[in-house]
C-alpha positions, -999 to +999 in steps of 0.1 A: +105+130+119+087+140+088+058+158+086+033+173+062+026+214+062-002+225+044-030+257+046-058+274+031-076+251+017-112+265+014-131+239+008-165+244+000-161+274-017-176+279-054-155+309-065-173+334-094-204+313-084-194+284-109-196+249-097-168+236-111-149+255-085-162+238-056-148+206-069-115+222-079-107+229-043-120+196-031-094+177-057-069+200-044-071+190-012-078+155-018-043+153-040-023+172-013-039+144+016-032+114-007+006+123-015+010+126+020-001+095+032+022+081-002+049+101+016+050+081+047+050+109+070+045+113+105+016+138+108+002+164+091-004+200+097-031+222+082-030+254+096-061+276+091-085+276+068-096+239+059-134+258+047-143+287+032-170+295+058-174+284+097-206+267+090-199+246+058-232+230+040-237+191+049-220+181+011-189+202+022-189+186+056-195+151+042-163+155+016-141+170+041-146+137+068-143+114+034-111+130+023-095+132+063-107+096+067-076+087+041-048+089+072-072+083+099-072+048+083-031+046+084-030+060+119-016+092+104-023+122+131-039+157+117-033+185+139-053+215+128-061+252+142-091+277+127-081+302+106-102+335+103-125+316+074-130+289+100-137+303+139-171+312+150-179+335+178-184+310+204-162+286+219-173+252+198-164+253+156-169+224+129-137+218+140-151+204+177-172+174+151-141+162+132-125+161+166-147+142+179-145+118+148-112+113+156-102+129+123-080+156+140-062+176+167-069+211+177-044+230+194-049+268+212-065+278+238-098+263+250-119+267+278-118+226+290-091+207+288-083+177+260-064+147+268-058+122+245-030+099+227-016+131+207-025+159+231-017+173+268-029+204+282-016+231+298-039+254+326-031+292+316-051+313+337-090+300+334-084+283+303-058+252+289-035+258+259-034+221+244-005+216+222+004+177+202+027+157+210+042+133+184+066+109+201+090+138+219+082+157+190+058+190+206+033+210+183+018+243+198-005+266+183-032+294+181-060+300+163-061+330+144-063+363+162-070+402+158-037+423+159-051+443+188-062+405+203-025+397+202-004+430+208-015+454+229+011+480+238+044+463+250+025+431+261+024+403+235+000+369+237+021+351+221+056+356+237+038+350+270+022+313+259+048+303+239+082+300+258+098+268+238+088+243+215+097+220+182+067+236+162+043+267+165+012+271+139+001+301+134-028+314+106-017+352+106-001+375+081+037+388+086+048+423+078+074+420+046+064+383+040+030+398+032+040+420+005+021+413-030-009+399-009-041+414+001-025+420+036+004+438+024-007+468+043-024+447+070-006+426+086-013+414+117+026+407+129+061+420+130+089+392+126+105+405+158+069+398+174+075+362+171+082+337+202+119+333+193+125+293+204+108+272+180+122+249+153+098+252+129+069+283+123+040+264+105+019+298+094-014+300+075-032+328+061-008+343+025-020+319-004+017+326-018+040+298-007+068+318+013+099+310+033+119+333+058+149+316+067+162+325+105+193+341+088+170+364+078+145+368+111+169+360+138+146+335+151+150+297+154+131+280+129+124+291+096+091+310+091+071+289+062+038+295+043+030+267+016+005+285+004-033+276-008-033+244-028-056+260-052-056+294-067-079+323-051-078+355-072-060+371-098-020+378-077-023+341-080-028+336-115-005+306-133+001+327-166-001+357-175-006+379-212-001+414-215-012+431-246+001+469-250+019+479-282+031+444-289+019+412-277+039+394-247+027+359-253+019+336-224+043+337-199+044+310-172+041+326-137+063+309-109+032+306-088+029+272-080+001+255-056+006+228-037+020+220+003+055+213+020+067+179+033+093+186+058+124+169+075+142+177+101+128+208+099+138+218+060+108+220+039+105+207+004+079+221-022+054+199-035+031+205-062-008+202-064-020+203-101-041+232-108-066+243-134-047+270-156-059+304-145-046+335-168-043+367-159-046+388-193-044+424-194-048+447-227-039+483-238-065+502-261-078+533-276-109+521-296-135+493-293-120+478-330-083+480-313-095+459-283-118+432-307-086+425-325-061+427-298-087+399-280-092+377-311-054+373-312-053+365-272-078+337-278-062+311-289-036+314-262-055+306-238-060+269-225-091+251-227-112+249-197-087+275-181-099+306-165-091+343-176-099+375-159-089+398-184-084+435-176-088+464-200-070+496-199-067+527-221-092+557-229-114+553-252-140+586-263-172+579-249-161+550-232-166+514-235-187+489-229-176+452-218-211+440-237-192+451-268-162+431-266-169+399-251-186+377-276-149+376-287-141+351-259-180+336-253-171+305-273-133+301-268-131+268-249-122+286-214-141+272-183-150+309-172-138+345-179-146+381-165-136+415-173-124+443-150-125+477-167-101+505-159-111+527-193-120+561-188-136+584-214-111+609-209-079+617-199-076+618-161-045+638-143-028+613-119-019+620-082+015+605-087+042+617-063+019+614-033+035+594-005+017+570+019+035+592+042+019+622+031-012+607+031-013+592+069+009+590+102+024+557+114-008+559+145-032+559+118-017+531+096-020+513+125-058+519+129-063+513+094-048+480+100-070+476+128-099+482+112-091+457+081-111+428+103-140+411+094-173+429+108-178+400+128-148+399+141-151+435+147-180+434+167-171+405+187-137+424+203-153+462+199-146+466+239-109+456+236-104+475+204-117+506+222-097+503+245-065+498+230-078+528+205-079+551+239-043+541+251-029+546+217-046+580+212-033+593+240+001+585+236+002+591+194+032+619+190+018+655+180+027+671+156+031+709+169+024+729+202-008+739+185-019+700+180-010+691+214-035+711+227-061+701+204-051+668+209-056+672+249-088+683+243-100+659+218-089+629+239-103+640+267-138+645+247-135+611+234-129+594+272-159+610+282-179+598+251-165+564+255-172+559+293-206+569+288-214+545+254-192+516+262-183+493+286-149+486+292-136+454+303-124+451+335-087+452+344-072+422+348-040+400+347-061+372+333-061+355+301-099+365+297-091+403+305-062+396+280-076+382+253-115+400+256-146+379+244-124+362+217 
């Protein structure tokens, strides 16, 4: 069985407001959908994030069914689930339309069931996990969830849907597998948090293409992330120049974009050709040391590429980025921007400080919490009150004189939050479980 594993695709999204970017994700995706079907395989996964937003404009929606027509046509299943960028509030998504199109598979949790030649349904509590089926071949999956959504004390939603299976698709961020990401420091999952029979973990959500083999996690499977197909921000960046004392010309980043193709459950890299995207930083002390330092950057950098170039130094009385950048206005590159870190004097560091110094593990963990969209937030405020209660009662204090403080403060906060909020009602069910989401 061979299959296709791809993520984050974004479509629809026009990234420093420029055009050009909307139709650098759609090529993307279009390449990474057309090697596939060259590839023969079985199916394809995309797990999380095919758009940018949950309610994509009609020319977004329009390219998307034009590019997912392509193995529709050669009878090539698409299983799919909604990343954070995709799900909506209520039950139904853009996701329900292709569906109905015939131009994928969703699998999760839903509130009716779905039969059809590549999926079965499972009752769980009120509502039906669906999973694929592919031949004997079984593909499970979940949408992507709030931590507090998924773990909540010592019970875990996903250990209790997911017993056994060939392949589980998640679109959710994994403690050390997150590190150099935006969710390095808010994750939503510990590896040991995992359902532990599976052949194959099919994740979404890191743009950095990742693999965790089970010699590593004591799980199954191995854990895999291919990645966005396109590049999102600057961690992402395909070169990079650095400018201090000397000049370290362009150096090639192994960052590359693109998808796996997998067999028998070993994934091989594929790669999506990307418009060069540099990542320049440069060292100054003056606005004449930065113009020259700049001009001799220029002609290193690619035509039509993009460059976010940072500045560093100090530089008395500061520094403008209005008096520097008519250095690069007419150098050939697509788009650039410039983040500015000068100051206008020397500032003393804080260096030594420790996270731990800084917060306990109890508030890390509410930090984390807190990381979700506003939505999002909104949406699951009851259950994230109510995990915040539990949690705040049990969180270790840190002398006899906290303790009592503690006891009092939680007690205060009880009261407070019986009389503002409503808590959900206790309940074995998988509505009680999972809250509104």
């Amino acid at each position: 069985m061979k299959f296709v594993h791809i993520a984050d695709l974004h479509l629809g999204r026009t990234q420093f407001n420029q055009p050009f970017r909307y139709d650098d994700y759609l090529k993307a995706f279009r390449e990474t959908i057309e090697k596939s079907v060259k590839m023969k395989v079985d199916f394809i996964l995309i797990a999380g994030d095919l758009f940018h937003v949950s309610k994509p404009s009609p020319r977004t929606l329009r390219d998307a069914i034009e590019v997912l027509s392509i193995p529709k046509k050669r009878d090539i299943p698409v299983f799919a689930i909604e990343g954070n960028h995709d799900k909506t509030i209520r039950e139904t998504s853009v996701f329900d339309l292709l569906e109905h199109l015939g131009l994928l598979y969703t699998v999760g949790l839903k509130r009716e069931p779905r039969e059809s030649e590549f999926q079965r349904s499972d009752k769980k509590g009120s509502a039906y996990l669906i999973h694929g089926e592919v031949g004997d071949l079984k593909i499970y999956g979940l949408r992507h969830y709030s931590r507090w959504q998924l773990i909540r004390g010592d019970k875990n939603l996903l250990k209790s849907l997911f017993k056994k299976g060939d392949i589980l698709m998640l679109h959710q961020a994994i403690d050390y597998l997150s590190s150099d990401t935006p969710y390095a420091k808010a994750f939503d999952l510990h590896v040991n948090e995992l359902p532990e029979s599976f052949s194959y973990y099919a994740l979404g959500h890191i743009h950095l293409a990742r693999i965790a083999e089970p010699s590593k996690t004591g799980l199954s499977g191995p854990i895999v992330y291919p990645g966005s197909p396109e590049r999102s921000e600057v961690r992402e960046a395909s070169h990079r120049i650095v400018y201090r004392k000397r000049l370290v010309e362009r150096e090639l980043i192994e960052n590359r974009k693109g998808f796996y193709v997998v067999e028998d459950f070993q994934p091989e890299f594929v790669e999506v050709k990307t418009r060069p995207f540099y990542s320049v930083t440069v060292e100054g002390s003056s606005k004449e040391e930065f113009r020259k330092k700049l001009r001799e950057i220029v002609p290193l950098l690619e035509k039509g590429s993009i460059a976010v170039i940072t500045l560093e130094g100090t530089v008395k009385g500061g520094l403008s980025i209005a008096e520097v950048q008519d250095v690069i206005r007419d150098s050939g590159v697509a788009y650039y921007t410039f983040h500015s870190r000068i100051s206008s004097e020397i500032v003393k560091s804080m260096g030594g400080v420790k996270e731990e110094e800084l917060f306990t593990e109890w508030e890390k963990e509410v930090l984390r919490h807190l990381r979700t969209e506003p939505r999002e937030f909104r949406e699951n405020l009851d259950g994230f009150l109510e995990w915040l209660m539990e949690s705040f009662e049990k969180r270790p204090a840190k002398s006899e004189k906290s303790k009592k403080e503690v006891t009092k403060e939680t007690v205060e906060f009880k009261r407070v939050g019986k009389k503002e909020f409503k808590k959900p009602l206790k309940s074995a069910g998988l509505d009680a479980w999972l809250g509104r989401g």
